[in-house]
TIVO-2410 file (N, C-alpha, C; in nm, 3 decimals):
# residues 102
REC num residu      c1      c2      c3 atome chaine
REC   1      X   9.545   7.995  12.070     N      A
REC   1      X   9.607   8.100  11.993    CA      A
REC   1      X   9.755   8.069  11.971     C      A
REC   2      X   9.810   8.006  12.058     N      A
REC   2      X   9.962   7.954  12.082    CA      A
REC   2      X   9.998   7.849  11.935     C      A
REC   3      X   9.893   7.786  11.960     N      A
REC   3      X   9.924   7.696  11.816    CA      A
REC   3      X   9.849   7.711  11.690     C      A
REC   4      X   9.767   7.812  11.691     N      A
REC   4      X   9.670   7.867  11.572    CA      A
REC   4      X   9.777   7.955  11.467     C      A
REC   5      X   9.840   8.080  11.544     N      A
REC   5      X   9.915   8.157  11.488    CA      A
REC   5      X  10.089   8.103  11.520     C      A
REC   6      X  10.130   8.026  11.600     N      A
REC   6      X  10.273   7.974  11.624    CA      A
REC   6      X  10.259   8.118  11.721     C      A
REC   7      X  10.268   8.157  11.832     N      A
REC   7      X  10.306   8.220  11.899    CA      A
REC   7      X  10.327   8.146  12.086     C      A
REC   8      X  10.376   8.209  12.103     N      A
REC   8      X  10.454   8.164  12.281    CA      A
REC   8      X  10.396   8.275  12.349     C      A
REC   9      X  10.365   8.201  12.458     N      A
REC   9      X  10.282   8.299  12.575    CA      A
REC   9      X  10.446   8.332  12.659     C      A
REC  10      X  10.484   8.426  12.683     N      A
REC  10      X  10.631   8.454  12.811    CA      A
REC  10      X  10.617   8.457  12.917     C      A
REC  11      X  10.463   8.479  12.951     N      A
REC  11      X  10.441   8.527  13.087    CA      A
REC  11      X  10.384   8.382  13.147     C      A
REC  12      X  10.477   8.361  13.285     N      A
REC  12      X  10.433   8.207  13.331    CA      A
REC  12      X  10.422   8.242  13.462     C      A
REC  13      X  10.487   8.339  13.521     N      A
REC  13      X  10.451   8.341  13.703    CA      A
REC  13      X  10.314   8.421  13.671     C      A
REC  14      X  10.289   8.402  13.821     N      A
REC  14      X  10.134   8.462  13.848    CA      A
REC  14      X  10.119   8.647  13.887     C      A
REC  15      X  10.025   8.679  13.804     N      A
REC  15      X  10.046   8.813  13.821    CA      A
REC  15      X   9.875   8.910  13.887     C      A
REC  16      X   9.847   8.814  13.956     N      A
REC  16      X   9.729   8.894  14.012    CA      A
REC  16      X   9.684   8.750  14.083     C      A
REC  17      X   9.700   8.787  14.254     N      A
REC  17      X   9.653   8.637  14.295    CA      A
REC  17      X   9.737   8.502  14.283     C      A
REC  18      X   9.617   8.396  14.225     N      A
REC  18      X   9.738   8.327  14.261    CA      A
REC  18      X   9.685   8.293  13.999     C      A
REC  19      X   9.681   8.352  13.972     N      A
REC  19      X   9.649   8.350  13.834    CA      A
REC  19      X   9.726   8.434  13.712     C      A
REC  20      X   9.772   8.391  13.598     N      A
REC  20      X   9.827   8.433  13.527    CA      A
REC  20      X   9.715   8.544  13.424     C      A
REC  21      X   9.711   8.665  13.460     N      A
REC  21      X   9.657   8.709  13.395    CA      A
REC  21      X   9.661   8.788  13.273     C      A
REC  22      X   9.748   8.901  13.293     N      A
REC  22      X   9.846   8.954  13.190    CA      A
REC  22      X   9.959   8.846  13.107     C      A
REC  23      X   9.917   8.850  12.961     N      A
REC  23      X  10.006   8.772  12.875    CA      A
REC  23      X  10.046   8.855  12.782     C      A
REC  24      X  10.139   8.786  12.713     N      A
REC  24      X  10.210   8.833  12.657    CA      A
REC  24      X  10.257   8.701  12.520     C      A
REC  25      X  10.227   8.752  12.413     N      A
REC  25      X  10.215   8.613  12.283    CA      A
REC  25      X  10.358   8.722  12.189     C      A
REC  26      X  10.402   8.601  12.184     N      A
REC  26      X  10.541   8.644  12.062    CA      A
REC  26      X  10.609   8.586  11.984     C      A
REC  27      X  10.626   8.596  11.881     N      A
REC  27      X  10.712   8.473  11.779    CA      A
REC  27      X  10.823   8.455  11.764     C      A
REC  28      X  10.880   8.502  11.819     N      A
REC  28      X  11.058   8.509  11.908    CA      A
REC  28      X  11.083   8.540  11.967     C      A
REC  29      X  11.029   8.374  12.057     N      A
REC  29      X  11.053   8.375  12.229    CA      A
REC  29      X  11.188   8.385  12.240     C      A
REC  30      X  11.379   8.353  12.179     N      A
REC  30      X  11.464   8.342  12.207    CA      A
REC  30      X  11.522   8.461  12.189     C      A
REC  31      X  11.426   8.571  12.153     N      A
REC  31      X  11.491   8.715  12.207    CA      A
REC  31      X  11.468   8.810  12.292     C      A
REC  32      X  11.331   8.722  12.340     N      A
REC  32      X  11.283   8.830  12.483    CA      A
REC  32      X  11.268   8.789  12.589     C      A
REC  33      X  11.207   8.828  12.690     N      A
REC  33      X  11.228   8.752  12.834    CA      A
REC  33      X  11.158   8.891  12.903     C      A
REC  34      X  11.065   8.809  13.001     N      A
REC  34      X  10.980   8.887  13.101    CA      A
REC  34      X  10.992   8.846  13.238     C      A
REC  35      X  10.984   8.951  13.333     N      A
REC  35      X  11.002   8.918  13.442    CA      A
REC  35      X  10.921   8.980  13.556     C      A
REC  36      X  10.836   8.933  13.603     N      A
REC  36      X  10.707   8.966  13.691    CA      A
REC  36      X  10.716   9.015  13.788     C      A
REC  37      X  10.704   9.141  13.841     N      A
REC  37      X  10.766   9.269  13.938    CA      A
REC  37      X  10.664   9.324  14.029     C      A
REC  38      X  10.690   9.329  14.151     N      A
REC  38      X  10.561   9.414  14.254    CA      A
REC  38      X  10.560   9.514  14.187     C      A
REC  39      X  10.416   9.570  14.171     N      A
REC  39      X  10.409   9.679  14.170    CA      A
REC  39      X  10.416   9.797  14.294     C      A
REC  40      X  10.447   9.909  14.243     N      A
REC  40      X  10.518  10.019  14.311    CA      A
REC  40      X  10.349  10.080  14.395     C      A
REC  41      X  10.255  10.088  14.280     N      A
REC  41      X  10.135  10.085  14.299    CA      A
REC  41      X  10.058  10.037  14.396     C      A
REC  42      X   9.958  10.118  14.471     N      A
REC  42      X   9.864   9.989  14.556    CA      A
REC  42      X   9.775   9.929  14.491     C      A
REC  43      X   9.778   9.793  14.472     N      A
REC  43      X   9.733   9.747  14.348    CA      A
REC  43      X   9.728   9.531  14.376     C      A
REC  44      X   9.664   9.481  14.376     N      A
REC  44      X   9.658   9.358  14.333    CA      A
REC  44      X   9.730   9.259  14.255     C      A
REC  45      X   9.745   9.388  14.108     N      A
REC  45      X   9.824   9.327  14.007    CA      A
REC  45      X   9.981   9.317  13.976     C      A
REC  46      X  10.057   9.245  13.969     N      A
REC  46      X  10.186   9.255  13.936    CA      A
REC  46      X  10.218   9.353  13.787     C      A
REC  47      X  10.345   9.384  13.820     N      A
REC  47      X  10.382   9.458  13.635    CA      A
REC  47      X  10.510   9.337  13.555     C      A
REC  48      X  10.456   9.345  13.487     N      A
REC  48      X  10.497   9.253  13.359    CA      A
REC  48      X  10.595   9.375  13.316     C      A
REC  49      X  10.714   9.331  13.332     N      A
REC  49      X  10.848   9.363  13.252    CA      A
REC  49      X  10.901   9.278  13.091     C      A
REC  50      X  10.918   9.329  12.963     N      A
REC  50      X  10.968   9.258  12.909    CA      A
REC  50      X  11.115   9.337  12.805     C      A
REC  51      X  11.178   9.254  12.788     N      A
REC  51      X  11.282   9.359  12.740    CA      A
REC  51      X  11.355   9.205  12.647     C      A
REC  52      X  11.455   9.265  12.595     N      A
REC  52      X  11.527   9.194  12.456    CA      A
REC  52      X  11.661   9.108  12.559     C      A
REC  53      X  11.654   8.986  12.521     N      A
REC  53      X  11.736   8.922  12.564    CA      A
REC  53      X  11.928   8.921  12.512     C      A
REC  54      X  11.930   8.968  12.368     N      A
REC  54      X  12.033   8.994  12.350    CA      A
REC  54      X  12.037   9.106  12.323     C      A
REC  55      X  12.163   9.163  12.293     N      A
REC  55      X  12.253   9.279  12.220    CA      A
REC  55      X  12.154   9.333  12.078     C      A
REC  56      X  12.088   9.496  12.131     N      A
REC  56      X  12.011   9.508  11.990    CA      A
REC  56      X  12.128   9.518  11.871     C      A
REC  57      X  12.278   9.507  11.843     N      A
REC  57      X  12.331   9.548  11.709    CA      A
REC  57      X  12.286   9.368  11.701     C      A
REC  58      X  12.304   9.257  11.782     N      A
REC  58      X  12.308   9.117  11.717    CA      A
REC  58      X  12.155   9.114  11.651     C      A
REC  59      X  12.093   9.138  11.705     N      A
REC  59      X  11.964   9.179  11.676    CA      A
REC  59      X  11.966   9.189  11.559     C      A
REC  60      X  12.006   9.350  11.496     N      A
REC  60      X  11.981   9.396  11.350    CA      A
REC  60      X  12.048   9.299  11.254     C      A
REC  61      X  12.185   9.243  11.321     N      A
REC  61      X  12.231   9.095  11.237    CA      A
REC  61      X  12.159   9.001  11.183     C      A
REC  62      X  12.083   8.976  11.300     N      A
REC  62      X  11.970   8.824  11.255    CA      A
REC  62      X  11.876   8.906  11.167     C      A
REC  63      X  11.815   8.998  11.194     N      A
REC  63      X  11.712   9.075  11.103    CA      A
REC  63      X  11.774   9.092  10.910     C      A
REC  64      X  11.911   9.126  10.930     N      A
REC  64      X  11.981   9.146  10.794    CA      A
REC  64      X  11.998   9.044  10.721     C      A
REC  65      X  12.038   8.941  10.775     N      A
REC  65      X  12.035   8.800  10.721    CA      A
REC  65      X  11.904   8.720  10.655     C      A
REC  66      X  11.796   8.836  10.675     N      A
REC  66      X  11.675   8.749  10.602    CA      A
REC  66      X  11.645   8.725  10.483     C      A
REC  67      X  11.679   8.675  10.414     N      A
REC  67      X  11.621   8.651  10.262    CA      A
REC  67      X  11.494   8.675  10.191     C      A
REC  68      X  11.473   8.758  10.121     N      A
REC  68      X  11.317   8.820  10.063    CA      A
REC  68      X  11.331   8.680   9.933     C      A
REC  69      X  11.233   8.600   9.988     N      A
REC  69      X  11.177   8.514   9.861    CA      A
REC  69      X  10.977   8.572   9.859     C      A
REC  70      X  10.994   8.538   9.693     N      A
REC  70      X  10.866   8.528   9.665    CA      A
REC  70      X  10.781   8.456   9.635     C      A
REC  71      X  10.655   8.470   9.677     N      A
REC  71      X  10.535   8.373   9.694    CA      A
REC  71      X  10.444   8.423   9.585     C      A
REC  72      X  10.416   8.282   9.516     N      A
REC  72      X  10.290   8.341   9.415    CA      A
REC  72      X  10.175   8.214   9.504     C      A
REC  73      X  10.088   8.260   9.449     N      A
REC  73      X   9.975   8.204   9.507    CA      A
REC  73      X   9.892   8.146   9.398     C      A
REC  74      X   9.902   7.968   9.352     N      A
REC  74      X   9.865   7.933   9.206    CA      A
REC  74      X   9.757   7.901   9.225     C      A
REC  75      X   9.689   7.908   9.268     N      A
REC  75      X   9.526   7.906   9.339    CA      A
REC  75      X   9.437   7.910   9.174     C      A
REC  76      X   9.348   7.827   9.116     N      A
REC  76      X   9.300   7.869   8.976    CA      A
REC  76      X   9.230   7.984   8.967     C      A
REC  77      X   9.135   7.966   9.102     N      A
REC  77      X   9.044   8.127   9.105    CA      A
REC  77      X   9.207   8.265   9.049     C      A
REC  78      X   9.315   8.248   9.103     N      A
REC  78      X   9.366   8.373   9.078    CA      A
REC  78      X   9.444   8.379   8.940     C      A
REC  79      X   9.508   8.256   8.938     N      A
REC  79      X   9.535   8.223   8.776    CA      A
REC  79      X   9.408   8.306   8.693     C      A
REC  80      X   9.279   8.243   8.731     N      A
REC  80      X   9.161   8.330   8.597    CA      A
REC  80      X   9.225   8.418   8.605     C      A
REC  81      X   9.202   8.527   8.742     N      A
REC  81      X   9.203   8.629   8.723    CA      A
REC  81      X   9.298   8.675   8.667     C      A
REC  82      X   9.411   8.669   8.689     N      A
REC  82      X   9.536   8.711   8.629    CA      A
REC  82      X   9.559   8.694   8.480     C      A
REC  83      X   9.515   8.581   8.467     N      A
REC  83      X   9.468   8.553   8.284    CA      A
REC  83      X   9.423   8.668   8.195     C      A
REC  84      X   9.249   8.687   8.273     N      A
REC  84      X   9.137   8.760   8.224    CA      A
REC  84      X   9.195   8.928   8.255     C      A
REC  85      X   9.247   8.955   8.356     N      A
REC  85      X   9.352   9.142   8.302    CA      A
REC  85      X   9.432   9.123   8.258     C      A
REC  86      X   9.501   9.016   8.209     N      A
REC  86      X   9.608   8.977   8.118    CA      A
REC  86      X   9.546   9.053   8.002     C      A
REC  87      X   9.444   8.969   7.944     N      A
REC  87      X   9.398   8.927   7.802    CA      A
REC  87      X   9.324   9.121   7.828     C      A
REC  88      X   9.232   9.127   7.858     N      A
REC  88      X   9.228   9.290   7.903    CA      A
REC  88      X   9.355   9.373   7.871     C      A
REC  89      X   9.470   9.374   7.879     N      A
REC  89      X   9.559   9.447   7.886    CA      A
REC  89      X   9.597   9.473   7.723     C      A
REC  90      X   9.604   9.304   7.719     N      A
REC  90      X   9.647   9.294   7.556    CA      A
REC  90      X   9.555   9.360   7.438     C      A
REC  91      X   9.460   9.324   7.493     N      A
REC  91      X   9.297   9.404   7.407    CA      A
REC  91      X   9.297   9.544   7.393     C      A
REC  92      X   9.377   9.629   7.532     N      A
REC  92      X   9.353   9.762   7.488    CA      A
REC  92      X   9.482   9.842   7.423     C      A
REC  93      X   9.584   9.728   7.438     N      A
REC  93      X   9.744   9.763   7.395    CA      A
REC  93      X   9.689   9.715   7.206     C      A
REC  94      X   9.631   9.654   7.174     N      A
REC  94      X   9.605   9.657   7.055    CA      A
REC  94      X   9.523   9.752   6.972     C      A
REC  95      X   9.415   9.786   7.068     N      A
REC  95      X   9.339   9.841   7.023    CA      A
REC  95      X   9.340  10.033   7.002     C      A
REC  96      X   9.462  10.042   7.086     N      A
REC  96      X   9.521  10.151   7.066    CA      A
REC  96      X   9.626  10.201   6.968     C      A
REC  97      X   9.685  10.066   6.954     N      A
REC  97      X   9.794  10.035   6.825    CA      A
REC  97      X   9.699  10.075   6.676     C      A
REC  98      X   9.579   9.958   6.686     N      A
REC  98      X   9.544   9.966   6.534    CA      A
REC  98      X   9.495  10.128   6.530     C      A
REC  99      X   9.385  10.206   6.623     N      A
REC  99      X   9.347  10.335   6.646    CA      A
REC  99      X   9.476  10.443   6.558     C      A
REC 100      X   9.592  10.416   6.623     N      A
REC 100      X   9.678  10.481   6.608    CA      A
REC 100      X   9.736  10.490   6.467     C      A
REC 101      X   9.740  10.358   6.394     N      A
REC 101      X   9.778  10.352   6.266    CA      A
REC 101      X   9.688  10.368   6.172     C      A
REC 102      X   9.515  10.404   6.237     N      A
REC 102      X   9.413  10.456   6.102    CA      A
REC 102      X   9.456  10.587   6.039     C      A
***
C-alpha cells in the first residue's frame, strides 16, 4: 500500500507485544510524527499518539502556496465523448435558432 498509493507507514515501535500493529499511512510524513504511549488502560495494546510536527500558521503557508493547475484527460474514448455532446449541443443551439426564425 506504501508504494501503490505513495503513502508512509509512521508507526515503527511495537504496539501490542512484541508487533507493530496499529498503523498509521500518510502522505506528509514531514509534518507529523507519532509516538507510542502505555496505555492508561488495562490493556495489551499501546496508544498511538500522532500530532503535527510544525507550527499549524506554517502549515496554512505550505497549504497557500499550492498552485491549482489543470488536468485534461486526452484519452480518445473521452475526446469522442466530448466531441459527440459537443456536436449535440450545436444541433440543438441550431435547431432552436432556425424554430425561432419560422
Amino acid at each position: 500500500m506504501e508504494v501503490q498509493y505513495g503513502l508512509h507507514q509512521l508507526v515503527t515501535d511495537v504496539t501490542h507485544g512484541n508487533n507493530v500493529l496499529d498503523k498509521v499511512f500518510i502522505n506528509r510524513p514531514d509534518i507529523y510524527s507519532t509516538t507510542v504511549l502505555c496505555s492508561l488502560l488495562k490493556t495489551k495494546h499501546s496508544a498511538v499518539l500522532v500530532r503535527p510536527v510544525i507550527d499549524r500558521q506554517i502549515c496554512n503557508r505550505v497549504v497557500a502556496k499550492r498552485k491549482k493547475v489543470s488536468l485534461y484527460d486526452l484519452r480518445q474514448c473521452n475526446i469522442h465523448c466530448v466531441s459527440k455532446k459537443f456536436t449535440l449541443l450545436l444541433f440543438a443551439i441550431t435547431k432552436s435558432d432556425v424554430d425561432r426564425f419560422q
